[in-house]
N, CA, C and O atoms as a printed pandas DataFrame, in Angstrom:
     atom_number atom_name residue_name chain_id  residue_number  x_coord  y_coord  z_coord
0              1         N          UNK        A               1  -25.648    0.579  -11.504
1              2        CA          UNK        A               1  -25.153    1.789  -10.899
2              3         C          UNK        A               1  -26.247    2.358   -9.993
3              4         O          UNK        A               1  -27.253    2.693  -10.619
4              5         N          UNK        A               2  -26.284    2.514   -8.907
5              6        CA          UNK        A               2  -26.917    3.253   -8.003
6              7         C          UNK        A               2  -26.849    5.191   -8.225
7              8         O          UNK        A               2  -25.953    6.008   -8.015
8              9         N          UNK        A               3  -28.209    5.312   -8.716
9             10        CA          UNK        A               3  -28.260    6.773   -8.501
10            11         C          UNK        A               3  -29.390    7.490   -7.564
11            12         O          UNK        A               3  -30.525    7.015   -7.575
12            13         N          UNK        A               4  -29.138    8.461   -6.872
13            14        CA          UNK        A               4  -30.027    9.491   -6.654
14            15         C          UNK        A               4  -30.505   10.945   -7.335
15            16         O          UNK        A               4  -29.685   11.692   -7.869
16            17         N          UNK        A               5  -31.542   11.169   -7.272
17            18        CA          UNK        A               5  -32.477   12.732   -7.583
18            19         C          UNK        A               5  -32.491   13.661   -6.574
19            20         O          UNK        A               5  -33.298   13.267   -5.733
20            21         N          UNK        A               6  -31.965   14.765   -6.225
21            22        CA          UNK        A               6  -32.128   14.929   -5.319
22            23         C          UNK        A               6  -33.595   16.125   -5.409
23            24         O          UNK        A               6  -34.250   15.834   -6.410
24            25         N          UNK        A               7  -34.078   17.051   -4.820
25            26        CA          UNK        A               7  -35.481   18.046   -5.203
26            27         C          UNK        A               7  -35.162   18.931   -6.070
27            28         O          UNK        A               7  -36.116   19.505   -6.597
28            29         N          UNK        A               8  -33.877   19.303   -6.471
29            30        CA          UNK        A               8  -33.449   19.767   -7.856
30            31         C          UNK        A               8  -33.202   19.489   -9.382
31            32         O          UNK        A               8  -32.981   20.169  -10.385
32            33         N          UNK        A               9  -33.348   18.155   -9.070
33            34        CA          UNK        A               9  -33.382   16.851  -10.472
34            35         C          UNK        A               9  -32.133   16.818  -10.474
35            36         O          UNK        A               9  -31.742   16.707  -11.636
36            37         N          UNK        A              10  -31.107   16.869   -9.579
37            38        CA          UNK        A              10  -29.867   16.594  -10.148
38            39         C          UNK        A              10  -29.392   15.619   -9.984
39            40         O          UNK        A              10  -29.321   15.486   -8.762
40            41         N          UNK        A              11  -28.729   14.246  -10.766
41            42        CA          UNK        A              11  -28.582   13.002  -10.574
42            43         C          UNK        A              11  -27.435   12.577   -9.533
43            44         O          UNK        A              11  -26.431   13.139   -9.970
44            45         N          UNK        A              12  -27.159   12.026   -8.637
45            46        CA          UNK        A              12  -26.390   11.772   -8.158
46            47         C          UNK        A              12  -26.068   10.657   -8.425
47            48         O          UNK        A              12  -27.021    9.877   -8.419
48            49         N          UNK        A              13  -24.431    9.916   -8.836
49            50        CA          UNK        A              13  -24.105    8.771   -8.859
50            51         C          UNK        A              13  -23.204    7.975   -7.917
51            52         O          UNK        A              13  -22.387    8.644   -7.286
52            53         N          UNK        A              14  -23.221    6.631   -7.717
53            54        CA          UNK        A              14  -22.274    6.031   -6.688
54            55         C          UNK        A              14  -22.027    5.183   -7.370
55            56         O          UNK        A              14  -22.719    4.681   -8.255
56            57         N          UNK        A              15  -20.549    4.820   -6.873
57            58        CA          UNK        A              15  -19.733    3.847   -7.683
58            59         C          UNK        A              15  -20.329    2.578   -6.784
59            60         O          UNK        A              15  -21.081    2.715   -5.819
60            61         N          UNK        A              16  -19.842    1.336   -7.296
61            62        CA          UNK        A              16  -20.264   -0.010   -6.492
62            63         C          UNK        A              16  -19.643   -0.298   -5.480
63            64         O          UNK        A              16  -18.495    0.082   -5.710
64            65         N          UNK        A              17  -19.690   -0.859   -4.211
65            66        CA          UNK        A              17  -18.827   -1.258   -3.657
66            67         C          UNK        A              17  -18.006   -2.475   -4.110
67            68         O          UNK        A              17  -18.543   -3.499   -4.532
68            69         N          UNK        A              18  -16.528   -2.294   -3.989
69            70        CA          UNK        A              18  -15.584   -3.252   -4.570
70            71         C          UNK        A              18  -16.211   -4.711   -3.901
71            72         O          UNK        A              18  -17.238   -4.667   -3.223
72            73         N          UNK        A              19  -15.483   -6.025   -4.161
73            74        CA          UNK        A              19  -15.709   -7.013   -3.143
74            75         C          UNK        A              19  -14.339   -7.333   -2.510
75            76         O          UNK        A              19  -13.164   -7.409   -2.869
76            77         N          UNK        A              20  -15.084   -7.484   -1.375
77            78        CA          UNK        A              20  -13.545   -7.440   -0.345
78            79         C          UNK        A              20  -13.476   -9.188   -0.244
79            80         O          UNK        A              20  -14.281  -10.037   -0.627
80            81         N          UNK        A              21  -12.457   -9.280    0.284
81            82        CA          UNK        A              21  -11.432  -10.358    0.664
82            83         C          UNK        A              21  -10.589  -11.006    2.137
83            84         O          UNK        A              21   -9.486  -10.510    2.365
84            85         N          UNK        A              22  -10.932  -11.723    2.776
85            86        CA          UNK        A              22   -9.767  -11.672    3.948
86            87         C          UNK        A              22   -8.400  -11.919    3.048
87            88         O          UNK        A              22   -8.145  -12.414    1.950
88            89         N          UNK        A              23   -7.566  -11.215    4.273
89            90        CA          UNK        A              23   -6.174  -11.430    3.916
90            91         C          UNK        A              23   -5.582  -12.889    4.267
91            92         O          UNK        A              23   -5.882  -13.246    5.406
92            93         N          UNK        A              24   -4.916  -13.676    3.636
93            94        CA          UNK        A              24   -4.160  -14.939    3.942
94            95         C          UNK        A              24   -2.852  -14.512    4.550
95            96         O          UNK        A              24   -2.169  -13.584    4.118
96            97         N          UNK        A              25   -2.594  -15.173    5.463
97            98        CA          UNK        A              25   -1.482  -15.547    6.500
98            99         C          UNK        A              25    0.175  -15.748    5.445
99           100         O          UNK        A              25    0.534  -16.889    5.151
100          101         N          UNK        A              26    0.815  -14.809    5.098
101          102        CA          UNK        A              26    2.080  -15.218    4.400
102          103         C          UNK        A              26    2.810  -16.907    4.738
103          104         O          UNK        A              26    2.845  -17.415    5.859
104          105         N          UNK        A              27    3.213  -17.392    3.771
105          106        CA          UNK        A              27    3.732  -18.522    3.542
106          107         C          UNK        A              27    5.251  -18.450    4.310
107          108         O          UNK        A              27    5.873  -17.445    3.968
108          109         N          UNK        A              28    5.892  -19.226    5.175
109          110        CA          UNK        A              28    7.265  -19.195    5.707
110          111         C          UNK        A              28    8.076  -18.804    4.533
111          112         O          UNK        A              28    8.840  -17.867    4.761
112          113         N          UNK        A              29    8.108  -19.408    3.032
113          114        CA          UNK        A              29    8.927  -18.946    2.093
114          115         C          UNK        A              29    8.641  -17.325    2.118
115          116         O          UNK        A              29    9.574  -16.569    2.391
116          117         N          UNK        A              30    7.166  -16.744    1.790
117          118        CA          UNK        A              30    6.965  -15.346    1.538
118          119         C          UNK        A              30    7.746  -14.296    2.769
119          120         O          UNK        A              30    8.395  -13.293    2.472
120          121         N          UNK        A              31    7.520  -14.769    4.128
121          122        CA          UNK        A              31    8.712  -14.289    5.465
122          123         C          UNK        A              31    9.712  -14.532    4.819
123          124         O          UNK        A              31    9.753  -13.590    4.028
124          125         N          UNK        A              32   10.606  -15.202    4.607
125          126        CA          UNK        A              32   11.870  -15.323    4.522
126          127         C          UNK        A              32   11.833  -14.080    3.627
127          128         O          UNK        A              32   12.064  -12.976    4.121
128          129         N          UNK        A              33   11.481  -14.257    2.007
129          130        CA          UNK        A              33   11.806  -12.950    1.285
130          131         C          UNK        A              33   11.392  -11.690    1.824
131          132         O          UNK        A              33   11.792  -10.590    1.444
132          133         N          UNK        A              34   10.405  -11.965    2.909
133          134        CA          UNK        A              34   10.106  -10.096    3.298
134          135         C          UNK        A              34   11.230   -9.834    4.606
135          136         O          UNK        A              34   11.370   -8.700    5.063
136          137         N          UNK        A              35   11.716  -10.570    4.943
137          138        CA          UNK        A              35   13.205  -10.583    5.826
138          139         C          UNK        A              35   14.239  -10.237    4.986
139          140         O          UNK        A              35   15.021   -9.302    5.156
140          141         N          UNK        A              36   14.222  -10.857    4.264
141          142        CA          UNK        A              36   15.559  -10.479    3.427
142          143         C          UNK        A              36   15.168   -8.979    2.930
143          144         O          UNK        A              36   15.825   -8.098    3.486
144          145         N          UNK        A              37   14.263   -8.566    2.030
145          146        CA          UNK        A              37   14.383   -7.155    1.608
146          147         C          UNK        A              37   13.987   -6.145    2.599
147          148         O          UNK        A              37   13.882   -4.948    2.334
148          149         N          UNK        A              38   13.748   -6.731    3.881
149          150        CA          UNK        A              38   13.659   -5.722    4.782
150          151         C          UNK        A              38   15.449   -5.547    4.971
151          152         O          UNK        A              38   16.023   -4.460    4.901
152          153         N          UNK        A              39   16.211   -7.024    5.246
153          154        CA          UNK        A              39   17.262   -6.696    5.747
154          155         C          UNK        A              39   18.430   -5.551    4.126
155          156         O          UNK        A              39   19.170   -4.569    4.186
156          157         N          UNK        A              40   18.028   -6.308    3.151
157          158        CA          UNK        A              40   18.628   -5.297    2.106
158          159         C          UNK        A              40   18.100   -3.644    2.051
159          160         O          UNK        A              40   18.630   -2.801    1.327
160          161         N          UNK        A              41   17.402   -3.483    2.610
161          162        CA          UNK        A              41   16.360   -1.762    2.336
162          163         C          UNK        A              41   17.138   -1.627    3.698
163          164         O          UNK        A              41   17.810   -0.656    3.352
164          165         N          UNK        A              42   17.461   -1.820    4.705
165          166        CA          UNK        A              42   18.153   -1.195    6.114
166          167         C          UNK        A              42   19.750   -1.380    5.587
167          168         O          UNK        A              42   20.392   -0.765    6.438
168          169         N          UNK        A              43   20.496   -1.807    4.814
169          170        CA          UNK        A              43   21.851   -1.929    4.609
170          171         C          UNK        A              43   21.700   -1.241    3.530
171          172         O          UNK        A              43   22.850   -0.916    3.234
172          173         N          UNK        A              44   20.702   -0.638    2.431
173          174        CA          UNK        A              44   20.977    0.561    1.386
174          175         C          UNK        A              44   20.655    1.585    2.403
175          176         O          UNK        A              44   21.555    2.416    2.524
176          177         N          UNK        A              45   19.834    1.729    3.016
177          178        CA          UNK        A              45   19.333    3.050    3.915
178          179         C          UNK        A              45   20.518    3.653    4.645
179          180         O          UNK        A              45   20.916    4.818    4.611
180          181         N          UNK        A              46   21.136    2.311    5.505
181          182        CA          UNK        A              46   22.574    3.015    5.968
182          183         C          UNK        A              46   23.285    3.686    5.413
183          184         O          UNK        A              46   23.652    4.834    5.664
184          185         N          UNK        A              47   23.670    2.645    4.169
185          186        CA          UNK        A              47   24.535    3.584    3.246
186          187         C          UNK        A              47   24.423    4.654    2.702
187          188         O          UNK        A              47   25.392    5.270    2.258
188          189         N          UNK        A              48   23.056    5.121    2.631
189          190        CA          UNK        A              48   22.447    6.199    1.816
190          191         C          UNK        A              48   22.410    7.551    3.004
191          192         O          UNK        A              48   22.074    8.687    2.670
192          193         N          UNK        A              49   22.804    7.188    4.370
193          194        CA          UNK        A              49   22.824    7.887    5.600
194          195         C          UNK        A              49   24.130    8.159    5.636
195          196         O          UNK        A              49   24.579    9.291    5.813
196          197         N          UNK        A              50   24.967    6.898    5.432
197          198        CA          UNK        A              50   26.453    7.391    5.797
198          199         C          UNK        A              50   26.851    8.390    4.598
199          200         O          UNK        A              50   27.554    9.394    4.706
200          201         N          UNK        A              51   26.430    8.042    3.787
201          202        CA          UNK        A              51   27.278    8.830    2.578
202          203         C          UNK        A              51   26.608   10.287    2.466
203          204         O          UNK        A              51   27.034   11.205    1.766
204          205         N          UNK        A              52   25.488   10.316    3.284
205          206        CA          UNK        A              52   24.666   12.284    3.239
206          207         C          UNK        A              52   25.339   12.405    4.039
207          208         O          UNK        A              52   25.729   13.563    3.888
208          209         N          UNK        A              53   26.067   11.808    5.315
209          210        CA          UNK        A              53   26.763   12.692    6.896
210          211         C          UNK        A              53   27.795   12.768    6.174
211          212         O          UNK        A              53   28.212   13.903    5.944
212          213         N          UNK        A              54   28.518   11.612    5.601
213          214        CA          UNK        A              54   29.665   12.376    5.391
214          215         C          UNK        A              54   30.453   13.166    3.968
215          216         O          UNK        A              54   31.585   12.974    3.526
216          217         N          UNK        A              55   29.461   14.024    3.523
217          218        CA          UNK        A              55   29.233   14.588    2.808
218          219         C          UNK        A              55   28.531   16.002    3.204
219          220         O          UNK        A              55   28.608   16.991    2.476
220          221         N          UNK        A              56   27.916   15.982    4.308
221          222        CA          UNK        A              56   27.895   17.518    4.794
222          223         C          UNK        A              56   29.069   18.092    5.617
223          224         O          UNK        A              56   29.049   19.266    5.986
């Protein structure tokens, strides 16, 4: 753990830095499923639009 003192004795602490990662390039299978629940989340959204309009 990394700490500092500062001229008051009061300890200061810092958390670690995490370890980072590059991101990998989605798999054609992983697209297909993020197509599809994009296309299912825009056909509930509609519905969830049509049915507040026509209902006010």
């Amino acid at each position: 753990m990394i700490s500092t003192t500062d001229e008051r004795g009061v300890i200061n602490n810092f958390a670690r830095d995490p370890q980072t990662s590059a991101a990998e390039y989605p798999s054609p299978a992983q697209q297909r499923t993020y197509w599809f629940m994009g296309a299912a989340t825009a056909i509930l959204m509609s519905g969830v639009f049509a049915i507040a309009f026509a209902v006010s």
